[in-house]
C-alpha positions in Angstrom: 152.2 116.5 75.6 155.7 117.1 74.9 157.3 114.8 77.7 154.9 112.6 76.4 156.0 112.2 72.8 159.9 112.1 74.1 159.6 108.6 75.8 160.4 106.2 73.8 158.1 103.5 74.5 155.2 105.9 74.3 155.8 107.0 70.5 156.1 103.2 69.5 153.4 102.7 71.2 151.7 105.4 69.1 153.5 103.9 65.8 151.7 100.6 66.3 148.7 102.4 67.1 148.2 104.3 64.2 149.4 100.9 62.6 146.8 98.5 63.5 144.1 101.8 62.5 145.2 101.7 59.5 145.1 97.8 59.0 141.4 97.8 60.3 140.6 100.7 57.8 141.5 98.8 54.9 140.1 95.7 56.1 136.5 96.7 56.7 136.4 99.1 53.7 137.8 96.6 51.1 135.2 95.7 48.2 133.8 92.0 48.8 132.0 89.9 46.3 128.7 88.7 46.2 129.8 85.2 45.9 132.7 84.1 47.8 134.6 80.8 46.9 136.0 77.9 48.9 138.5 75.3 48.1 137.3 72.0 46.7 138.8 68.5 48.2 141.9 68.0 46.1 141.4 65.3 43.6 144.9 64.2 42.6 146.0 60.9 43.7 148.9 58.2 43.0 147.8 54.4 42.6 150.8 51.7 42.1 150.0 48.8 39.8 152.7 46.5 39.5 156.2 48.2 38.6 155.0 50.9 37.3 153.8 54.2 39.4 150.2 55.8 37.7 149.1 59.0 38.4 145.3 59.3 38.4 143.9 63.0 37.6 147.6 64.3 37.9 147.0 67.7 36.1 143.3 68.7 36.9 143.6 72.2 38.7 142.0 72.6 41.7 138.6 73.6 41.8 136.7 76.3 43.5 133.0 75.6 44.7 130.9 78.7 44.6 129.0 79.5 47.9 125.9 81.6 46.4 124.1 84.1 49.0 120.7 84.1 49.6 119.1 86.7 47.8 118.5 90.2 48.9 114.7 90.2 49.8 112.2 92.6 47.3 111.8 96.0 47.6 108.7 97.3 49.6 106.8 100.2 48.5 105.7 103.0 50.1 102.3 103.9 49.2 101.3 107.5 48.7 97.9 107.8 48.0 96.4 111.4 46.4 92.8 112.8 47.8 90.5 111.0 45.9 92.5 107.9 45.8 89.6 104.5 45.1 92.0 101.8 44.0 94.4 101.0 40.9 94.0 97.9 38.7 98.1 97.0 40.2 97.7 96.9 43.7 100.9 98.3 46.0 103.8 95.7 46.2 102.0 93.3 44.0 103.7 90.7 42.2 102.8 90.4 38.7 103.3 86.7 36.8 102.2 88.6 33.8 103.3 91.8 31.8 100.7 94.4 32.3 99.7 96.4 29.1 97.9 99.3 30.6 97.6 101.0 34.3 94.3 102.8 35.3 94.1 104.8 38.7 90.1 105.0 39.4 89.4 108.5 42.1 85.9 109.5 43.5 86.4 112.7 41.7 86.9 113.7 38.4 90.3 114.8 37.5 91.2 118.0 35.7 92.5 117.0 32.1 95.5 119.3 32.5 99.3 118.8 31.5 100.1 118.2 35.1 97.8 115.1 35.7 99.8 112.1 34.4 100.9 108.8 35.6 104.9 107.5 35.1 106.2 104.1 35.6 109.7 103.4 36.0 111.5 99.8 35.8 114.2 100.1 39.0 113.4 103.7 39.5 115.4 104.3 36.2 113.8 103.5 32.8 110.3 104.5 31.6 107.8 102.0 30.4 104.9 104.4 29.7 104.7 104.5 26.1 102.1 107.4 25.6 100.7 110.3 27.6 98.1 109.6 30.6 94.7 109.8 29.2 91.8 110.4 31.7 88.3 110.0 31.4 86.2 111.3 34.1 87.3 109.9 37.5 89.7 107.7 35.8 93.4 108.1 34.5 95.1 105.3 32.4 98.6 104.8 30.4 99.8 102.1 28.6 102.8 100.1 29.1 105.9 99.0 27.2 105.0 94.9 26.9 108.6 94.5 26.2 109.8 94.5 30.0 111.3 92.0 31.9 111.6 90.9 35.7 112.0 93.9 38.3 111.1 96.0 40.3 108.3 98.7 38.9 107.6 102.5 40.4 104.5 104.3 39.9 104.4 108.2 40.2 101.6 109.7 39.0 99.8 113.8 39.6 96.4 114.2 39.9 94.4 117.5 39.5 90.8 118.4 41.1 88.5 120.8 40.9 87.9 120.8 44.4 91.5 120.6 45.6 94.9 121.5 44.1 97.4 118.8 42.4 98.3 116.2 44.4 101.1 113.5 44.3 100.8 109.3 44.5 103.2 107.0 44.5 103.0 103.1 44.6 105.5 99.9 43.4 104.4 96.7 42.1 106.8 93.6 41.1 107.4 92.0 37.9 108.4 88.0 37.8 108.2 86.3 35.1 107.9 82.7 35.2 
């Protein structure tokens, strides 16, 4: 290695190397933006009339057009589904036109009205819009929703306790757009 490193024309080749790594680096790791921009056709232009020279549009600056993305396509739910499991009145990856002011999950069993059974939704997997504890009666476990909410994505988590079998977990998603 250390003949290597004594020609010459084998450390610049190592320089230029190490060069063009570090060019590539920075070029597919710098941040890009969502909407990139392209030149508009430059508008200034001279007309002669006569003797005199006039300058149409002589100090509008030029322009960029925005080129808008398509949209990233909607989040898919997995479905979980507990023992038990019938149906819910928001079905998995639905997409709601209309705010939903309560959420009931019907079972085939009835569920144990314990602390642990309880159902959360979350706007983006973030914020909750449950605004009271799960109530269950018999084989059925509702909460009411925030009707305050606005377009996105919504995550359902909920427990479920049997007599027959211990707590189990559920998940499902549904999507809110608002027309």
């Amino acid at each position: 290695m250390n003949n290597f490193l004594k020609n010459k024309n084998n450390r610049i080749i190592i320089w230029v190397v190490a060069l063009v790594a570090v060019a590539l680096f920075f070029w597919l790791t710098w941040p890009k933006s969502d909407v990139e921009t392209q030149p508009a056709a430059n508008t200034n232009s001279a007309v002669q009339t006569g003797n005199t020279n006039t300058v149409i549009n002589a100090n509008v600056p030029k322009t960029k057009t925005p080129v808008i993305k398509p949209a990233a396509k909607p989040v898919s739910f997995v479905e979980k589904k507990t023992p038990h499991f019938v149906a819910a009145t928001i079905a998995n990856n639905a997409t709601l036109t209309q705010v939903p002011l309560n959420l009931t999950i019907k079972f085939n069993a009835l569920v144990l009205k314990t602390s642990q059974s309880v159902i959360m939704v979350k706007k983006n997997d973030i914020t909750s819009v449950t605004l009271n504890p799960s109530s269950i009666q018999g084989d059925n476990m509702t909460v009411k929703l925030n009707p305050d909410v606005t377009d996105g994505d919504y995550y359902v988590y909920y427990v479920a306790c049997f007599a027959d079998a211990a707590c189990s977990d559920g998940r499902f998603g549904y999507h809110l757009k608002l027309p």
